[in-house]
SEFILUM-31147 format. One record per residue: x, y, z of N, C-alpha, C, O in turn; residue in one letter. Coordinates in steps of 0.2 Angstrom, whole numbers, plus 5000, padded with zeros to 4 digits. Example, Ala and Ser with C-alpha at 12.3 -4.5 7.8 and 13.67 -1.06 7.14 Angstrom:
<atoms>
ATOM  npx  npy  npz capx capy capz  cpx  cpy  cpz  opx  opy  opz residuo
ATOM 5066 4972 5039 5062 4978 5039 5066 4984 5039 5071 4983 5042       A
ATOM 5064 4989 5035 5068 4995 5036 5064 5000 5039 5067 5006 5040       S
</atoms>
This chain:
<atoms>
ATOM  npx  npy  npz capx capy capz  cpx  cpy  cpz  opx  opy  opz residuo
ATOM 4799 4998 5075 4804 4999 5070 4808 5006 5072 4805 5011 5074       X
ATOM 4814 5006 5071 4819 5012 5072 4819 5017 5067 4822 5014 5062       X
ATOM 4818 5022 5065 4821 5028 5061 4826 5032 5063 4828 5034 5069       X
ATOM 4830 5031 5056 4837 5035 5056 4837 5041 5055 4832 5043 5051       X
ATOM 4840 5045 5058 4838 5051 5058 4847 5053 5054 4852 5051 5056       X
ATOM 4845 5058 5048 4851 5059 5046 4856 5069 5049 4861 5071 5049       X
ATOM 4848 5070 5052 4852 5077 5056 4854 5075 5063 4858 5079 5066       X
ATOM 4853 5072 5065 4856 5073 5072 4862 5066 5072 4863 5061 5068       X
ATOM 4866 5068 5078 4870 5062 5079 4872 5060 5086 4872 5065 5090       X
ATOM 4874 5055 5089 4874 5056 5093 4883 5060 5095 4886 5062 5090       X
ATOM 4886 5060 5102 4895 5061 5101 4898 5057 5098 4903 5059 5094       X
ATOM 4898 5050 5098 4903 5047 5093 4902 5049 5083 4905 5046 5079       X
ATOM 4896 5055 5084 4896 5054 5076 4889 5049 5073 4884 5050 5069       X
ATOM 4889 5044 5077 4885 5040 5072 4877 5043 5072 4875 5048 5075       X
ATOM 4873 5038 5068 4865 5042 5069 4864 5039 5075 4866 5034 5078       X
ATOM 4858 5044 5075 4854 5045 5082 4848 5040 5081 4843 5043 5078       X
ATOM 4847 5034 5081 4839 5030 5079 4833 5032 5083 4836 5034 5088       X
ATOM 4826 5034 5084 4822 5035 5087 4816 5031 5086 4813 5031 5080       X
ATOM 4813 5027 5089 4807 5023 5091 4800 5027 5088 4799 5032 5091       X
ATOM 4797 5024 5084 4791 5028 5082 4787 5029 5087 4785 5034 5088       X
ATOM 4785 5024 5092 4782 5020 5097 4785 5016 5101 4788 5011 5098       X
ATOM 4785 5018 5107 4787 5013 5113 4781 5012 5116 4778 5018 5116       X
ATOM 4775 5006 5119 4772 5006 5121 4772 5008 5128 4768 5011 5132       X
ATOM 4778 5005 5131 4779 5004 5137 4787 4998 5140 4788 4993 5137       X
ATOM 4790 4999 5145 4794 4994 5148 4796 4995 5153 4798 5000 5156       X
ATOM 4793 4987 5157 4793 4987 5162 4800 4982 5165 4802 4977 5162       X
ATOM 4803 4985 5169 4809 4981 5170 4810 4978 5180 4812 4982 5184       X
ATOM 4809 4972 5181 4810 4968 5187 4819 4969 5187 4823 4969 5182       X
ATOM 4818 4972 5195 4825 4973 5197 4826 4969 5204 4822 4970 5208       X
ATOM 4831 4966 5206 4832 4966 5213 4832 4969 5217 4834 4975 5216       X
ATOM 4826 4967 5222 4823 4974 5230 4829 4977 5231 4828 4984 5232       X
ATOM 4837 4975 5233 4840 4976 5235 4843 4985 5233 4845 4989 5237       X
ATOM 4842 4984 5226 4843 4990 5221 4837 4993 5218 4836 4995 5212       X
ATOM 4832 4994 5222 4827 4996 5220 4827 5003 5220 4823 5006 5216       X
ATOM 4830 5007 5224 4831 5014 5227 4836 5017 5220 4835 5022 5218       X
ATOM 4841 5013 5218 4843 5016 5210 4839 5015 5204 4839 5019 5200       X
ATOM 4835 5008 5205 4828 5008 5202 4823 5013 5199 4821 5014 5193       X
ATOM 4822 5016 5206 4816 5021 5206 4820 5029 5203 4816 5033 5200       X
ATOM 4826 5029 5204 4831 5035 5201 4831 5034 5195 4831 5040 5192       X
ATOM 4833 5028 5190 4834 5028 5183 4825 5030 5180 4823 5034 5176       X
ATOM 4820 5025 5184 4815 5029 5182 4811 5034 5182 4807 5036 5178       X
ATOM 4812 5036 5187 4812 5046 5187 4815 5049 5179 4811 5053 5175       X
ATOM 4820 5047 5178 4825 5051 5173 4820 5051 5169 4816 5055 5167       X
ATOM 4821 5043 5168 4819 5038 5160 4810 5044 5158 4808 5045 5152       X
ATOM 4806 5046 5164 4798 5046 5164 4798 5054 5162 4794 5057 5158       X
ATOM 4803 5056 5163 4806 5064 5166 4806 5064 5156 4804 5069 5154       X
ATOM 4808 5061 5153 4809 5062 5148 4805 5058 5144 4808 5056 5138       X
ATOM 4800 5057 5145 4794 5057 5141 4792 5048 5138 4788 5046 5134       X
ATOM 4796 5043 5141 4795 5035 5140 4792 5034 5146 4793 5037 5151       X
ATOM 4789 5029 5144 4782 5024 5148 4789 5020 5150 4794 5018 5146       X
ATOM 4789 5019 5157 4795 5014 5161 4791 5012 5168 4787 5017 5169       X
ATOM 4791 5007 5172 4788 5002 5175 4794 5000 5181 4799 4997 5178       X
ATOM 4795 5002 5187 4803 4998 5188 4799 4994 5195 4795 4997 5200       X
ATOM 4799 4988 5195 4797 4983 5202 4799 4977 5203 4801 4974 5197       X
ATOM 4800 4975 5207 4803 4970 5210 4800 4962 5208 4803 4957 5205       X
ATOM 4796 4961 5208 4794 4955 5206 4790 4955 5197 4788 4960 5194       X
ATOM 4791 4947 5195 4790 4949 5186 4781 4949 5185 4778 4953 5181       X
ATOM 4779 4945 5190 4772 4948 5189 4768 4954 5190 4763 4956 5186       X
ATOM 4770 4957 5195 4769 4966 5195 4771 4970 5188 4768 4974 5185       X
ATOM 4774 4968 5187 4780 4970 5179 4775 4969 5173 4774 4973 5169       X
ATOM 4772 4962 5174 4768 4959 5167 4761 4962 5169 4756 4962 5165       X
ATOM 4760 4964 5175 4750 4966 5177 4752 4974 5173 4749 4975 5168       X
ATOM 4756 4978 5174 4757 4983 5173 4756 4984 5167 4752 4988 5165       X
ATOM 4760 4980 5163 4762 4982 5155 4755 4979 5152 4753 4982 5148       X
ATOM 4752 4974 5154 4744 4974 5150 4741 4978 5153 4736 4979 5149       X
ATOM 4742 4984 5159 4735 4987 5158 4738 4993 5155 4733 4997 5155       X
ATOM 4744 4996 5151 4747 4999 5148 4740 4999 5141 4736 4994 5140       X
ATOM 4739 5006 5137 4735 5005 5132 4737 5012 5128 4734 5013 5123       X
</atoms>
């Protein structure tokens, strides 16, 4: 569930919503792009979310069950 945050906002003005809990997400990307992959997950980890980036969906779904 999302909370509204009524102090912050984002540049357009509106509220900022924040995730009480993200367990985790894993996202299957084409190999081809996997090297920008590994870059948005960097940022994404760098900033404190559970992020997964692999190429096929099975590796994606082994990962996110052993997530706890």
């Amino acid at each position: 569930m999302l909370q509204k945050s009524s102090r912050q906002h984002s540049g357009s003005g509106l509220p900022v919503c924040f995730a009480k809990k993200v367990a985790g997400i894993a996202i299957a990307c084409n190999p081809a792009f996997i090297a920008d992959a590994r870059f948005f997950e960097n940022i994404v980890v760098s900033r404190g979310l559970i992020l997964g980036m692999f190429t096929d969906t099975e590796s994606a779904r082994s990962w996110l069950m052993g997530i706890k």
